[in-house]
N, C-alpha and C positions, 0 to 999 in steps of 0.2 A: 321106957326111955330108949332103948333098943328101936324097938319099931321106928319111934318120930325117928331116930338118925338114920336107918335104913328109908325111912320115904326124904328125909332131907335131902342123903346123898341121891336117890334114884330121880329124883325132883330135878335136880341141878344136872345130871348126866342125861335127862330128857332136854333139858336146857341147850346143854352145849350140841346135842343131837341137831335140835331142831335150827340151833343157829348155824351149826356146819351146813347142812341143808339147804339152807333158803339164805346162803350169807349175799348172792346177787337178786333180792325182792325188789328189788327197785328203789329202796331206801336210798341208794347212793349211787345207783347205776346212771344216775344224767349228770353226779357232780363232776365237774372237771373233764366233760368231756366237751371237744368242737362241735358246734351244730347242734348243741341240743339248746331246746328254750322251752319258758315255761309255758308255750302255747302247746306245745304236744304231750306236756302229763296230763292227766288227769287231774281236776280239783281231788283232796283229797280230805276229808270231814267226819269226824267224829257224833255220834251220837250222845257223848255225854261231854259235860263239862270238863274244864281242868281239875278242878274240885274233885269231880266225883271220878277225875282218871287219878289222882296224886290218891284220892281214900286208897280205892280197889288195890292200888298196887300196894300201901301202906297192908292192905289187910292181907297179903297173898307172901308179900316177903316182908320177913323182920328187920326193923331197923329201931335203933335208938330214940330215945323219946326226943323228937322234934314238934316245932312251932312255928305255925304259921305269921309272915311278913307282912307288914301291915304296907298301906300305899307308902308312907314315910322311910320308914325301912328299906323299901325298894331301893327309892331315888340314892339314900344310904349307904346302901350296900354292893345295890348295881350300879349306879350310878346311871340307869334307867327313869326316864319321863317314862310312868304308867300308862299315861293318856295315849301311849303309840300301841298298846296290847287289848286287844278286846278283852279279854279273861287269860288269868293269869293265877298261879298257886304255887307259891314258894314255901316250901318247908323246910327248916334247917335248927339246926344242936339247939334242944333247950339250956345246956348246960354246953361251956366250950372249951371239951376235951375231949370232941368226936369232930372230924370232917362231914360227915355224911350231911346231904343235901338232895335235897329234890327239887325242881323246879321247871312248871311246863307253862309255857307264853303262847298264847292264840292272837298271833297278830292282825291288827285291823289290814291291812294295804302288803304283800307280797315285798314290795321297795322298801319295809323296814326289817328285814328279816337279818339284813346285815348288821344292823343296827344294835337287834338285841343279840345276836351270836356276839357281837364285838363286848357289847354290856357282859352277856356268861365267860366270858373269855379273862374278862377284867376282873369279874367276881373268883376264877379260880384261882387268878395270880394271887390276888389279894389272900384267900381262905390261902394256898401254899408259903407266902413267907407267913403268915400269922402261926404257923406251923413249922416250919422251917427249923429252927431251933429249939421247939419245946417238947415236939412228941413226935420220934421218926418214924411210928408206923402210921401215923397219919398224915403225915406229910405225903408219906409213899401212897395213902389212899386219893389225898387231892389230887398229885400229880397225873391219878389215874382217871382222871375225870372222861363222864361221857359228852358230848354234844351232837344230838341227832334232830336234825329239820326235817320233817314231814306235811307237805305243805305248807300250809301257814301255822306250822306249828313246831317250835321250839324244848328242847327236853335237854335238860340237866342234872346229871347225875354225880354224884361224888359220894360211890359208897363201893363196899368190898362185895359185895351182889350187883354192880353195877348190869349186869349183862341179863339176870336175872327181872329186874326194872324194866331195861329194854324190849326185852320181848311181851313182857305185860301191856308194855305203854304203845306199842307195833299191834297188838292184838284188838285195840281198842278202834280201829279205821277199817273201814268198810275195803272189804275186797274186791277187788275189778275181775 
């Protein structure tokens, strides 16, 4: 038992390591600035699905037993038209007395991208009051929510390893 917590903690402090590091990769380095557009990034493209990015990361960090969202669900939950996402994999609490959530969108057309950040945006409000009142360590988990755009590709996080996720789900895009 020793061991696992000594690699947990060295895991997580390789983590914060490499995120201090590399916190200017380009992930956010064009948002919000004048003069930039999206003809000077690079496309940016994954080799594997959302599926099989949502597994990997499932299998590398622990999280609560979640379930995957059916297309109904979506419209639901996100209040998302599916038909605007090429692939799409939403995981969230089998049982609802955890925040935690995963969800990563590969959008068809660049011009919906606001679209579904505005959808994740609406999905957190909603998971923090349904939380609000009934469990304030997860309320405090919702609030913590991540939302990171990587080309056409949207990621959602609402878990207490958030940061952990991210750098798995940054690992998964081919390098320039």
């Amino acid at each position: 038992m020793k061991k696992r917590t000594v690699l947990i903690i060295m895991t997580i402090v390789m983590g914060i390591m490499l995120s201090a590091c590399s916190s200017n990769n380009g992930n956010n380095a064009s948002t919000n600035k004048p003069g930039n557009t999206a003809s000077q990034e690079k496309p940016v493209q994954s080799k594997l699905t959302t599926k099989e990015m949502v597994d990997e990361m499932l299998k590398q960090v622990e999280q609560p037993m979640l379930m995957e969202l059916t297309a109904d669900m979506v419209k639901n939950l996100y209040h998302l038209d599916p038909a605007v996402v090429e692939q799409y994999t939403i995981m969230t609490p089998l049982m609802n007395v955890k925040t935690n959530e995963i969800a990563i969108f590969k959008v068809k057309d660049a011009k919906d991208i606001a679209a579904v950040e505005t959808a994740v945006k609406k999905r957190a409000t909603d998971v923090q009051k349904s939380f609000e009142t009934y469990l304030p360590d997860q309320y405090e988990n919702a609030k913590n929510y991540k939302l990171v755009t990587k080309g056409n590709y949207v990621l959602f996080i609402i878990s207490d390893k958030a940061a952990d996720l991210e750098n798995i789900f940054n690992s998964f895009f081919d390098k320039a």
